[in-house]
C-alpha positions in Angstrom: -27.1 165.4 113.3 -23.6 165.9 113.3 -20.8 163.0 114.5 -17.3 163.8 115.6 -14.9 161.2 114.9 -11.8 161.4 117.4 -8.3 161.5 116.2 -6.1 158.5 117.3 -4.0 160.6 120.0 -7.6 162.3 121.9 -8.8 158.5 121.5 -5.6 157.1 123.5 -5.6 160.0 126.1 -9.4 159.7 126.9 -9.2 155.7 127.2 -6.2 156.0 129.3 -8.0 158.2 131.4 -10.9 155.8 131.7 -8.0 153.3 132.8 -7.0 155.4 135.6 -10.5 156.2 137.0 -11.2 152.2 136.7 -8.0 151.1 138.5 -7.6 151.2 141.9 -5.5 154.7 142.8 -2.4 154.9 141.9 -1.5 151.1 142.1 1.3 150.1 140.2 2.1 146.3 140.2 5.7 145.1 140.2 7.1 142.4 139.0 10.6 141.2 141.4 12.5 138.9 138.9 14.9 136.4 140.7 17.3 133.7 139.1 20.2 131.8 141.0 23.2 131.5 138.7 26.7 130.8 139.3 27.2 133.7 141.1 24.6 133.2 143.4 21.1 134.9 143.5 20.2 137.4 140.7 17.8 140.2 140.3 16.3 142.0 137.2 16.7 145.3 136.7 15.3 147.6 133.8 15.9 151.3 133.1 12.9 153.3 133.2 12.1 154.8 129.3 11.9 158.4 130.7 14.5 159.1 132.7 16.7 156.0 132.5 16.9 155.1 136.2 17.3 151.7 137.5 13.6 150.3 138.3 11.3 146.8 138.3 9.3 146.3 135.5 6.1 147.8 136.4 2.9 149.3 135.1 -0.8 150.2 136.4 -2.8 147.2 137.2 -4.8 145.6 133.8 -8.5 145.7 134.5 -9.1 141.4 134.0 -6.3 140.5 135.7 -5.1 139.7 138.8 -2.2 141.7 140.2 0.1 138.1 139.8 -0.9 137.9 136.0 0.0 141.5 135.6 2.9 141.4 136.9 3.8 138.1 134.3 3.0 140.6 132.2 5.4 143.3 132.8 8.0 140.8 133.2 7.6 139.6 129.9 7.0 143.0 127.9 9.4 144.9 129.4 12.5 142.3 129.4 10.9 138.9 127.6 10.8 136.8 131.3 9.2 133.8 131.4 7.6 132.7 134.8 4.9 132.1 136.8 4.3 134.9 139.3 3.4 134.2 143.3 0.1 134.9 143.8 0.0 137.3 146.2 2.2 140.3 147.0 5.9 139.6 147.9 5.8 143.1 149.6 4.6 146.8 148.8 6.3 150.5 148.9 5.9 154.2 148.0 7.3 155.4 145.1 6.8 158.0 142.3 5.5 157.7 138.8 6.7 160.4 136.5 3.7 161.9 133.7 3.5 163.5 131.3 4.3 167.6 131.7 6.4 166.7 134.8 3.5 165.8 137.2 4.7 163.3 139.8 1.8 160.7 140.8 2.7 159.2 144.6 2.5 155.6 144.4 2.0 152.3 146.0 3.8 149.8 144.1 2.6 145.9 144.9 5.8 143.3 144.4 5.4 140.2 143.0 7.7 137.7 143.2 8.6 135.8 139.6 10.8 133.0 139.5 12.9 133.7 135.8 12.6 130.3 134.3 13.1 131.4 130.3 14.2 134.8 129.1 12.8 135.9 125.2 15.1 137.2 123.1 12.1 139.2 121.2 10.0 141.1 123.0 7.8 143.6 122.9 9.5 146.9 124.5 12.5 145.3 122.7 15.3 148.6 122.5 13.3 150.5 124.2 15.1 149.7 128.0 18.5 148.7 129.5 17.7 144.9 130.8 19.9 143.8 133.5 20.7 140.5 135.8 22.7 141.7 139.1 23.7 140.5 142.8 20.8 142.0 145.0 23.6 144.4 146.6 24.3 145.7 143.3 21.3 146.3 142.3 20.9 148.5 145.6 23.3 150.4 144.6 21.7 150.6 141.3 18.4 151.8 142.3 17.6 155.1 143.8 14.7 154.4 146.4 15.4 153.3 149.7 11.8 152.0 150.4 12.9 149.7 147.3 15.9 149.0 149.1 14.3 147.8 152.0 12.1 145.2 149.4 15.3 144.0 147.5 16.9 143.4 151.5 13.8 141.2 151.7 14.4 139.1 149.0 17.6 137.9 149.9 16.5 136.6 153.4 13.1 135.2 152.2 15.0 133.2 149.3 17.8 132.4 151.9 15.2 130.2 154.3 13.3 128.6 151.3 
């Protein structure tokens, strides 16, 4: 009887695979990072690793865990936030996800609302993304997806009557 032993890489790309069949399709969960500073209400932004473009830290749903919990998680890999996520969705929109080759995967991306109270200095995706903390209109002008837009537009009038 012969074995075959898989090689790191075909190991990764089958289990992510698996992932993908588990979760439900092609749900990404978002994580909307607020903070009011002295210059009023903040959001955070992230640069995609790809392309560079203006997003929320996101990333397909984790198997045992609630949408909330994973988007704490994003939050804190992508850009070291520390905060306890509402529990459910803040709101939802359409977007793309870029793969591998060029395919681009139509999405429904879940918002979750996180409250910054602590940011990390050392994190995991560390130098690997642009991190920043802007005015909401800013970072409309930032991002490229008007269904995002709409989200970010949201926010301001939600935190406005709290």
């Amino acid at each position: 009887m012969t074995t075959t032993t898989l090689t790191p890489p075909v190991s990764i790309f089958l289990q992510s695979l698996v992932g993908i069949f588990k979760r439900p399709p092609r749900l990404q969960i978002a994580a909307l990072c607020y903070r009011k500073s002295r210059k009023g209400l903040e959001v955070l932004l992230v640069t995609s690793r790809g392309t560079g473009r203006w997003i929320l830290p996101k990333g397909w749903p984790e198997l045992k865990e609630a949408g909330h919990e994973t988007a704490e998680t994003e939050a804190y890999e992508e850009a070291g936030i520390v905060g306890s996520a509402e529990s459910k969705p803040f709101a939802h929109f359409r977007s793309y996800k870029g793969m591998d080759g060029g395919l681009n995967l139509r999405t429904r991306v879940d918002v979750y609302l996180i409250k910054a109270e602590d940011q990390i200095a050392d994190f995991p995706e560390l130098g690997q993304r642009t991190i920043a903390w802007v005015p909401v209109d800013k970072a409309i002008e930032m991002t490229g997806e008007p269904e995002l837009h709409r989200v970010l537009k949201r926010l301001e009038a939600h935190i406005k009557h709290r």
